[in-house]
C-alpha positions in Angstrom: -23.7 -31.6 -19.9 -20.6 -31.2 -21.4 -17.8 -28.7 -19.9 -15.1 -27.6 -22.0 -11.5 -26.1 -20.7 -8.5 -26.4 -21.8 -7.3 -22.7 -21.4 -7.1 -21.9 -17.5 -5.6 -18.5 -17.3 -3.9 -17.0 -14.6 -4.1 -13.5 -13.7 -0.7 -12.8 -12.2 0.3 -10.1 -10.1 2.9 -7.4 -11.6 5.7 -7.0 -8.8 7.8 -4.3 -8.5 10.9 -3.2 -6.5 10.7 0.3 -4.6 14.0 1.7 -3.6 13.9 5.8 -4.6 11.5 8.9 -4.2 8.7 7.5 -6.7 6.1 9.3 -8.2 3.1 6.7 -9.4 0.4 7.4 -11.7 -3.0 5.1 -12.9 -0.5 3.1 -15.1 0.8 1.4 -12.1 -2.6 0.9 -11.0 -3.0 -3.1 -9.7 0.5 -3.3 -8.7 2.4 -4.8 -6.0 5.3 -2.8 -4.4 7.9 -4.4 -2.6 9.9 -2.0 -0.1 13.5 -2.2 0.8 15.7 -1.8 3.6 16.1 2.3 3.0 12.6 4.3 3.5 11.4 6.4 0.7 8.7 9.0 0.0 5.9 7.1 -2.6 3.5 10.3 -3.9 0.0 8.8 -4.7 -1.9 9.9 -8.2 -4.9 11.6 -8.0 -7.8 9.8 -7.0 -9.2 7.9 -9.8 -12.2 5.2 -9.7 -10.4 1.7 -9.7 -6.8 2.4 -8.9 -4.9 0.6 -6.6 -1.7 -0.4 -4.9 -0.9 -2.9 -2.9 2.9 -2.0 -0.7 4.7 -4.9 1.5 7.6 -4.9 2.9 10.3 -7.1 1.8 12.7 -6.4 4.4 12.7 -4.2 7.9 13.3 -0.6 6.9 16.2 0.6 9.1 17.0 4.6 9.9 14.4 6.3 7.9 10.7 5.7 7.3 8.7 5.2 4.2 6.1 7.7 3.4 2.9 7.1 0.8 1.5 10.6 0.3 -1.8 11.7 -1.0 -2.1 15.5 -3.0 -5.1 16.1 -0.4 -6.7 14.5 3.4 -8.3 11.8 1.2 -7.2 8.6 2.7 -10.1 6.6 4.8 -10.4 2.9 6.2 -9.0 0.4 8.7 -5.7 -1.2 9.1 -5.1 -4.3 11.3 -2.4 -2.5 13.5 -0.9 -6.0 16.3 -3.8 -7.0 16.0 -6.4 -4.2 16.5 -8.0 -2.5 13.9 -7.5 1.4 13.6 -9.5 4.0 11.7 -7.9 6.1 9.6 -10.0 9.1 8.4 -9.5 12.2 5.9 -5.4 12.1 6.2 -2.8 13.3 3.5 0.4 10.6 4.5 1.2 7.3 5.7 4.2 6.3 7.6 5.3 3.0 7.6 7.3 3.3 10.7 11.5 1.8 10.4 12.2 -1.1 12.2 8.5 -1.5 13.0 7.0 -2.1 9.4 8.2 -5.5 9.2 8.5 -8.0 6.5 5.4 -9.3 5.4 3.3 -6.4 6.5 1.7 -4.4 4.3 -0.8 -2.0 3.0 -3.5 -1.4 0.3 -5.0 1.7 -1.7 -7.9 1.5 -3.4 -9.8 4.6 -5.4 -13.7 5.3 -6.3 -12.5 8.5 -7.7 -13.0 10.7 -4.7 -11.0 8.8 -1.9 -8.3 6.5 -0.8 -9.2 3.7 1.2 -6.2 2.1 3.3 -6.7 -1.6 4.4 -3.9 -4.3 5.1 -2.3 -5.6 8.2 0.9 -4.9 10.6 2.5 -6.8 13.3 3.3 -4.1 15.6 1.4 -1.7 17.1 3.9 1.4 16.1 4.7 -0.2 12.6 2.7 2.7 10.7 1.4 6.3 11.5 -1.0 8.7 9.6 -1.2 12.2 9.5 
């Protein structure tokens, strides 16, 4: 048996800096978001089989709250919030609540082409809101 490999590739993670009103679309599909200090409004794409976005906070958002906004109530899942998992089903928006979406929490988006599904995981209890 012989075993050949000299190539080991790395699939690495594109990361990119939040920190305005941003629109994304299926190009930024796979990304990672990092959010800053000032809350923003993120407006989802439409829903479209494999796209995803992964949001974490790089710092503690202080005075205004970030918002990821879907065009319709097409956002479904779970979400680890202290500790306790809470549903989330057919809502437009997410809140990730300043001074309670802490660094190290985040959030994740993933499409089949009809929904949004929102996993991740949040220290506190009042770190994120859905509506």
């Amino acid at each position: 048996m012989t075993y050949v490999s000299n190539d080991v590739t790395r699939i690495r993670e594109v990361i990119q800096a939040v920190s305005a009103d941003t629109t994304l679309t299926a190009a930024d599909s796979g990304k990672v978001f990092t959010l800053d200090a000032t809350g923003e409004a993120i407006t989802l794409p439409a829903v479209s089989d494999g796209v995803n976005f992964k949001f974490v906070s790089s710092v503690a958002a202080t005075g205004s709250s970030w918002t990821v906004a879907a065009t319709a109530a097409v956002i479904y899942g779970s979400i680890q919030l202290a500790g306790a998992v809470s549903a989330v089903a057919a809502k437009t928006t997410i809140t990730l609540v300043a001074d309670k979406f802490l660094p190290g929490d985040f959030i994740e988006l993933v499409s089949d082409g009809t929904n949004w599904y929102l996993s991740g995981s949040i220290v506190t209890a009042a770190g994120m809101t859905v509506a």
